[in-house]
Backbone as XML, in Angstrom:
<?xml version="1.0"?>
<chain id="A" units="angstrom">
  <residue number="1" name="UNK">
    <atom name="N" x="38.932" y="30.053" z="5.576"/>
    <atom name="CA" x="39.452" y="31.333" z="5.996"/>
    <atom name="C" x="38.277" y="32.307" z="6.058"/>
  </residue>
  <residue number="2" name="UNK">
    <atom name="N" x="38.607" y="32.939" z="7.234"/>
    <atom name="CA" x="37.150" y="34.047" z="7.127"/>
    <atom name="C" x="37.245" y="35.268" z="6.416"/>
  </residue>
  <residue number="3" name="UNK">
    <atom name="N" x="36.467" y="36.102" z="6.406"/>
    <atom name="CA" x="36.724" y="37.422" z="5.677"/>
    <atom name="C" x="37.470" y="38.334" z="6.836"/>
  </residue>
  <residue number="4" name="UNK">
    <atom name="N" x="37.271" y="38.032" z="7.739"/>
    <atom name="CA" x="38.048" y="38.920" z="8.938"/>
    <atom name="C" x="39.359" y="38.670" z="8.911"/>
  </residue>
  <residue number="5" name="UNK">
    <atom name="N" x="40.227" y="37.337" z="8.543"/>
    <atom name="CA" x="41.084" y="36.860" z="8.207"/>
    <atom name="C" x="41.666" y="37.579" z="7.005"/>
  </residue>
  <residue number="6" name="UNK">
    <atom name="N" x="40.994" y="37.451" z="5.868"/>
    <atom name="CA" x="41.338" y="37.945" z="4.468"/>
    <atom name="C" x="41.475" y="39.284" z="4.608"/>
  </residue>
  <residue number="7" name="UNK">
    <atom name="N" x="40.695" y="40.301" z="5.721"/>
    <atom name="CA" x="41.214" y="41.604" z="5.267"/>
    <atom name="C" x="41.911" y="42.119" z="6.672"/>
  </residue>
  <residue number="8" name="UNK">
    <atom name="N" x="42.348" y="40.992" z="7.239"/>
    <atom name="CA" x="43.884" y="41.327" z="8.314"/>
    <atom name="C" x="45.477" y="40.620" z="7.506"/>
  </residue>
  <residue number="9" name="UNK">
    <atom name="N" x="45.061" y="39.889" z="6.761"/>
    <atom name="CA" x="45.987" y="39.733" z="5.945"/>
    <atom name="C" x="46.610" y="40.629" z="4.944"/>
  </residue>
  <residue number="10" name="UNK">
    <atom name="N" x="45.410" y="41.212" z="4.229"/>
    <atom name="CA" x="45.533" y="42.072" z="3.235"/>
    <atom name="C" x="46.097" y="43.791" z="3.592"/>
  </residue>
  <residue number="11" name="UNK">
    <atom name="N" x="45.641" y="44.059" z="5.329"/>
    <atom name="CA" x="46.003" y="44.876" z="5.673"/>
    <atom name="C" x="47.454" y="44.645" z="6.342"/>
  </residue>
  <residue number="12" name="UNK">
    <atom name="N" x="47.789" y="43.212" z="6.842"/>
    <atom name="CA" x="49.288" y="43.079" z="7.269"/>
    <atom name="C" x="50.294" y="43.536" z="5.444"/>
  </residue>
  <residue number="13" name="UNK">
    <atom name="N" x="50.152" y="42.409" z="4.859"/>
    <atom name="CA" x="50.554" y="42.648" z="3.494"/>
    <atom name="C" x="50.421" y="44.080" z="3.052"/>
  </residue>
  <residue number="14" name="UNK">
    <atom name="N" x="49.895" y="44.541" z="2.928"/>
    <atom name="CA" x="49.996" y="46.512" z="2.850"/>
    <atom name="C" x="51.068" y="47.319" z="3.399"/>
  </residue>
  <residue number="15" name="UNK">
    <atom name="N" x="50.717" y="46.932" z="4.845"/>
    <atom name="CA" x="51.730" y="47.550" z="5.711"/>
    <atom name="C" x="53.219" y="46.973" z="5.543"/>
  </residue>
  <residue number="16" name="UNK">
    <atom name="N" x="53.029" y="45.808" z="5.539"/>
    <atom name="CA" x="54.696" y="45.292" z="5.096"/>
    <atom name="C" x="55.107" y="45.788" z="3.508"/>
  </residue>
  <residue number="17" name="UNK">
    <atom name="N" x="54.189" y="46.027" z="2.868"/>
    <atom name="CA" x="54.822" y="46.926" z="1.245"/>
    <atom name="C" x="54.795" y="48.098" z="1.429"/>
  </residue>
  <residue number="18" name="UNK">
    <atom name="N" x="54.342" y="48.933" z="2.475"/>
    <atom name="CA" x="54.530" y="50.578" z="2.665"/>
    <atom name="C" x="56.037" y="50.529" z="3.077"/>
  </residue>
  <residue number="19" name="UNK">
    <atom name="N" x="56.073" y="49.496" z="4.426"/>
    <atom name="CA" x="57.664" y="49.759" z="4.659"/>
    <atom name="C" x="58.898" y="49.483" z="4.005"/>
  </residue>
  <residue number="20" name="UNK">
    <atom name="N" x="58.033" y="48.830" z="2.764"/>
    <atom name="CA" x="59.572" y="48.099" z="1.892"/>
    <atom name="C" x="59.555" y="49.281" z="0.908"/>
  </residue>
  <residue number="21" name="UNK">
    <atom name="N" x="58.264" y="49.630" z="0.491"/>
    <atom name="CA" x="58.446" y="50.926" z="-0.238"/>
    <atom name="C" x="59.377" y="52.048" z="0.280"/>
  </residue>
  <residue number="22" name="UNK">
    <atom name="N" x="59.306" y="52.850" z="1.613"/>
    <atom name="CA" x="59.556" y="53.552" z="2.280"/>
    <atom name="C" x="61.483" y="53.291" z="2.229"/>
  </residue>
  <residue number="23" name="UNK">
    <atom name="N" x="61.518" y="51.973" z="2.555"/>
    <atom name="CA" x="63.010" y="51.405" z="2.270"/>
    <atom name="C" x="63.718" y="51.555" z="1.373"/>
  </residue>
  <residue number="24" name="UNK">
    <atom name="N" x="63.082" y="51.164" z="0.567"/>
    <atom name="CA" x="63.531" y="51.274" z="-1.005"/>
    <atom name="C" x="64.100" y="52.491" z="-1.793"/>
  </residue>
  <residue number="25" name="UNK">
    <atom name="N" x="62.841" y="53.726" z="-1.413"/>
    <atom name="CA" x="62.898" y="54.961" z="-1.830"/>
    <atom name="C" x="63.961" y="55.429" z="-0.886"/>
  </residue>
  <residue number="26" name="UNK">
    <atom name="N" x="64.078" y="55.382" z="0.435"/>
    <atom name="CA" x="65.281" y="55.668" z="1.027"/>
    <atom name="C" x="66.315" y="55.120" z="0.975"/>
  </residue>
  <residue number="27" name="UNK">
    <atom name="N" x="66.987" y="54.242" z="0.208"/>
    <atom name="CA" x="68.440" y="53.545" z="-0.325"/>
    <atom name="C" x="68.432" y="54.127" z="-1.577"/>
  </residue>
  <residue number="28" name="UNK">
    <atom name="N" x="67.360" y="54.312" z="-2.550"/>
    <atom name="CA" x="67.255" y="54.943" z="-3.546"/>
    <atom name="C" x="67.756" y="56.010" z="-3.563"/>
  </residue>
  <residue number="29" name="UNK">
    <atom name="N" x="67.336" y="57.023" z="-2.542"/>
    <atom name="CA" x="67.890" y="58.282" z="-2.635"/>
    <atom name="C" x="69.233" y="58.023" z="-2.252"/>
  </residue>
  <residue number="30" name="UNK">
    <atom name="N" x="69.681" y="57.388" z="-1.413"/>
    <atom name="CA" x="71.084" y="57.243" z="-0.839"/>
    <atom name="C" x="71.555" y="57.086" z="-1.821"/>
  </residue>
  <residue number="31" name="UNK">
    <atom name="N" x="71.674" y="56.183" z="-2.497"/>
    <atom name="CA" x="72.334" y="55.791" z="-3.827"/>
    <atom name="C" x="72.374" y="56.633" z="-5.112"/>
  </residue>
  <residue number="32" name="UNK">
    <atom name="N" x="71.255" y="57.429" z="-5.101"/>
    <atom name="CA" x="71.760" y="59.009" z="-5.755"/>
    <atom name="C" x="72.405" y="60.138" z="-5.223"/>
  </residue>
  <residue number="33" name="UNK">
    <atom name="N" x="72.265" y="60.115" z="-4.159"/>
    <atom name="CA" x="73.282" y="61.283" z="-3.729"/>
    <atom name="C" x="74.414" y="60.803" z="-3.973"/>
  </residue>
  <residue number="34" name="UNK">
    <atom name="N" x="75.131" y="59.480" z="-3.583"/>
    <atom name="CA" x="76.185" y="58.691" z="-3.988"/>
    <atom name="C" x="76.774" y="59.019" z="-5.162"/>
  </residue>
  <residue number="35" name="UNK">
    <atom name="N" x="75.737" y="58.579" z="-6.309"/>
    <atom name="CA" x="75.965" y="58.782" z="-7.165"/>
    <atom name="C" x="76.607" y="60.302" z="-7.825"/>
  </residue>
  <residue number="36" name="UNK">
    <atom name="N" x="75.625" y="61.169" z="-7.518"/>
    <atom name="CA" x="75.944" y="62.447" z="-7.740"/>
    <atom name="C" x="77.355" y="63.106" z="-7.319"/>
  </residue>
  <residue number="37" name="UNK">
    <atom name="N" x="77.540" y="62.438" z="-6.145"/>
    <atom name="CA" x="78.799" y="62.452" z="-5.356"/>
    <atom name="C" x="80.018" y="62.388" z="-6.020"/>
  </residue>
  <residue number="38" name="UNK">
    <atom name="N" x="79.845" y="60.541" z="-6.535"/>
    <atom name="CA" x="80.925" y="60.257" z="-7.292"/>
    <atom name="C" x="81.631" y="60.817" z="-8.516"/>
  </residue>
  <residue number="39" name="UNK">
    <atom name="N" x="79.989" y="61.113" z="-9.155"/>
    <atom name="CA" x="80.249" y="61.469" z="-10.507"/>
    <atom name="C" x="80.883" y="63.217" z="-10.659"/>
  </residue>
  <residue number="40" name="UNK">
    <atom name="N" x="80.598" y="63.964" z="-9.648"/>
    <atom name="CA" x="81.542" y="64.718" z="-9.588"/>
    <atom name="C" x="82.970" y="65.002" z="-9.072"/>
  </residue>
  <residue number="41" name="UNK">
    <atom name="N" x="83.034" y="63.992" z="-8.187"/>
    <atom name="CA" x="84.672" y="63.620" z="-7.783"/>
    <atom name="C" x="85.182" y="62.939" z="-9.214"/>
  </residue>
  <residue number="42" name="UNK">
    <atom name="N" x="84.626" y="62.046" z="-10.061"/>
    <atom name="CA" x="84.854" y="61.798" z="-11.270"/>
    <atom name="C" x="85.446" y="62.871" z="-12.310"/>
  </residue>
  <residue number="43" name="UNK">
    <atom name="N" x="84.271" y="63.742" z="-12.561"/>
    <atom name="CA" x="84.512" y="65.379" z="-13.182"/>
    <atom name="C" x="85.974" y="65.938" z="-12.588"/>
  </residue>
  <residue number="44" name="UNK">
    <atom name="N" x="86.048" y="65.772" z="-11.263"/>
    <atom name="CA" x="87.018" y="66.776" z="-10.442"/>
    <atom name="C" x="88.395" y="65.989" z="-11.250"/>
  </residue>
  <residue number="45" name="UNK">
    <atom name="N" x="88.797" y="65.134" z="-10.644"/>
    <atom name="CA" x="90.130" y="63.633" z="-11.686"/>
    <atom name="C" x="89.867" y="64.159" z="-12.633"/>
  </residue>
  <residue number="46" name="UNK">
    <atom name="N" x="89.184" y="63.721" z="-13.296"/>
    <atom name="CA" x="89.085" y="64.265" z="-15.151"/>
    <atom name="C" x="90.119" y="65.533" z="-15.364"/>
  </residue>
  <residue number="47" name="UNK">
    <atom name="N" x="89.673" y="66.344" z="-15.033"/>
    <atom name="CA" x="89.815" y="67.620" z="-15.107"/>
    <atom name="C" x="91.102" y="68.271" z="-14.503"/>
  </residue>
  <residue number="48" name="UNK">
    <atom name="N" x="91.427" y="67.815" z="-13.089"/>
    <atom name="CA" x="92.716" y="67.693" z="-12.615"/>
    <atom name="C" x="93.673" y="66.926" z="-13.677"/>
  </residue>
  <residue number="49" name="UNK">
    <atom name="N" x="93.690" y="65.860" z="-14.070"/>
    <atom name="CA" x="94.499" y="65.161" z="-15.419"/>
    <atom name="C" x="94.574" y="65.548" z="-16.613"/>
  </residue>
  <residue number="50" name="UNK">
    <atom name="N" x="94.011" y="66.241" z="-16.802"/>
    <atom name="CA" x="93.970" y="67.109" z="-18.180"/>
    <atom name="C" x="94.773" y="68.095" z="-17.843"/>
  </residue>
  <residue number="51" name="UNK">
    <atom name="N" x="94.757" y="68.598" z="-17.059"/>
    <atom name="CA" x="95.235" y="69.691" z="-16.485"/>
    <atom name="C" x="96.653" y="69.329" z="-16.361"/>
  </residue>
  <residue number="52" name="UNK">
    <atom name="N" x="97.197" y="68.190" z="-15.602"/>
    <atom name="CA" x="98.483" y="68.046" z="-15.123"/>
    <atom name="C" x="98.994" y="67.071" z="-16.869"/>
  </residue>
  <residue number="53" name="UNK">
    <atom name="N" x="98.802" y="66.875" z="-17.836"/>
    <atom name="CA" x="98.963" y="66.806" z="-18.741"/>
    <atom name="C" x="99.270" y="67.590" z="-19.607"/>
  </residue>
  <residue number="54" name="UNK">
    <atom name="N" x="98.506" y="68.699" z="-19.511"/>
    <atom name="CA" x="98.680" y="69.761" z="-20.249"/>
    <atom name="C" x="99.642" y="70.320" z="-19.588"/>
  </residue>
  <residue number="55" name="UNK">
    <atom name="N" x="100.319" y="70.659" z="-18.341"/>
    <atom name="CA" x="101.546" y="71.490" z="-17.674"/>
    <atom name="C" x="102.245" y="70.414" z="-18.148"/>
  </residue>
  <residue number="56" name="UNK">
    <atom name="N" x="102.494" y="69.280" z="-18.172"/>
    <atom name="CA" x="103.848" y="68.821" z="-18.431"/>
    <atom name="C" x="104.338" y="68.882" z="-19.676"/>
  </residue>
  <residue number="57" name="UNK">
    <atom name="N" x="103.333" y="68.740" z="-20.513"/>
    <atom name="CA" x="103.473" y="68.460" z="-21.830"/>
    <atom name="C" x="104.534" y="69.998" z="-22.003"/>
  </residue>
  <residue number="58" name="UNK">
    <atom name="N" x="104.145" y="71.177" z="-21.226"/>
    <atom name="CA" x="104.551" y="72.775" z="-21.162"/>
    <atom name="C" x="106.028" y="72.310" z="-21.036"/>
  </residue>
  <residue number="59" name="UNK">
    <atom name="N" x="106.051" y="71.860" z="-19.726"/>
    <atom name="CA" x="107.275" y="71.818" z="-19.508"/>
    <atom name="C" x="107.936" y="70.951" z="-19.692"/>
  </residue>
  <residue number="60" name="UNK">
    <atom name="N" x="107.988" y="69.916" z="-20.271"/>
    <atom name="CA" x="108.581" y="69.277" z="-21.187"/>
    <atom name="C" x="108.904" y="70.240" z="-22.798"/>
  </residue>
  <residue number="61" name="UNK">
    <atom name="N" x="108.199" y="71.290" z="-23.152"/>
    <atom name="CA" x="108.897" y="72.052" z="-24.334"/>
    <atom name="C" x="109.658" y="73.004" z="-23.461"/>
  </residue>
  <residue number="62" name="UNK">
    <atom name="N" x="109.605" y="73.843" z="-22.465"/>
    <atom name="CA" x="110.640" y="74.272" z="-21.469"/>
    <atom name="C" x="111.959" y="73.814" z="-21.395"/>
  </residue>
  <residue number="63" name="UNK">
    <atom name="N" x="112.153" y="72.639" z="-21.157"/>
    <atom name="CA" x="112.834" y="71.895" z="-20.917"/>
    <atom name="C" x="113.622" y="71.872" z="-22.388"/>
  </residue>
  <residue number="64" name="UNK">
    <atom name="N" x="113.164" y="71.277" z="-23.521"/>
    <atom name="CA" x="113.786" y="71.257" z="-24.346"/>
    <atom name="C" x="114.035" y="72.687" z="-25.488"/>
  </residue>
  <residue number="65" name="UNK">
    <atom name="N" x="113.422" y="73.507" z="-24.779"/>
    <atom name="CA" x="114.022" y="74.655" z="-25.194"/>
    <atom name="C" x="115.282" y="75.245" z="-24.380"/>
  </residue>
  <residue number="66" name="UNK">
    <atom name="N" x="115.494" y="75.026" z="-23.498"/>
    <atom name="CA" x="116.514" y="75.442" z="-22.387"/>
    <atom name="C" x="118.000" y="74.658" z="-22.723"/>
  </residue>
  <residue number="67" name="UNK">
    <atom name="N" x="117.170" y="73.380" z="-23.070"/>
    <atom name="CA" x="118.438" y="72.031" z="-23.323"/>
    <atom name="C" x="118.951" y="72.694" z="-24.856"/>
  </residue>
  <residue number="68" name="UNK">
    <atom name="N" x="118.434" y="73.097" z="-25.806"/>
    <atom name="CA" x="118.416" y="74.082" z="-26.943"/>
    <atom name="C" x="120.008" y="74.959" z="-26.799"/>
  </residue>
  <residue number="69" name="UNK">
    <atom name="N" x="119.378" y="75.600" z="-26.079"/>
    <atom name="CA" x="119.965" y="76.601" z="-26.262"/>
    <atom name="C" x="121.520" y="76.713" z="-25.018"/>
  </residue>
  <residue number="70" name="UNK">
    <atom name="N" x="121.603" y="75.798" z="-24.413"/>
    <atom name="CA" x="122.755" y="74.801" z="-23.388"/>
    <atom name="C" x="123.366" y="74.144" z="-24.575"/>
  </residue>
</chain>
């Protein structure tokens, strides 16, 4: 193998790890925005269910205060 060989190789091999780099970091980010995404639609449920837990639980003593006094 010549040296002209060895450093067209070394420069193909480069260029094919810039673009896998380049790839990578861009699914990377995709996959955090994703993430970030989810995890606040996550927060949002959470929080909505607590919420609709806490009203029923209300009106369920509503309820049996009304039935009370019926």
């Amino acid at each position: 193998m010549t040296l002209n060989k060895v450093i067209a190789n070394l420069e193909n091999t480069i260029a094919g790890k810039n673009i896998l780099l380049a790839n990578y970091s861009d699914m990377q980010q995709s996959l955090s925005r994703e993430m970030d995404a989810y995890q606040k639609l996550y927060e949002t449920w959470h929080v909505t269910i607590e919420m609709l837990k806490i009203n029923i639980d209300e009106l369920k003593r509503i309820l049996a205060d009304i039935l009370a006094v019926k």
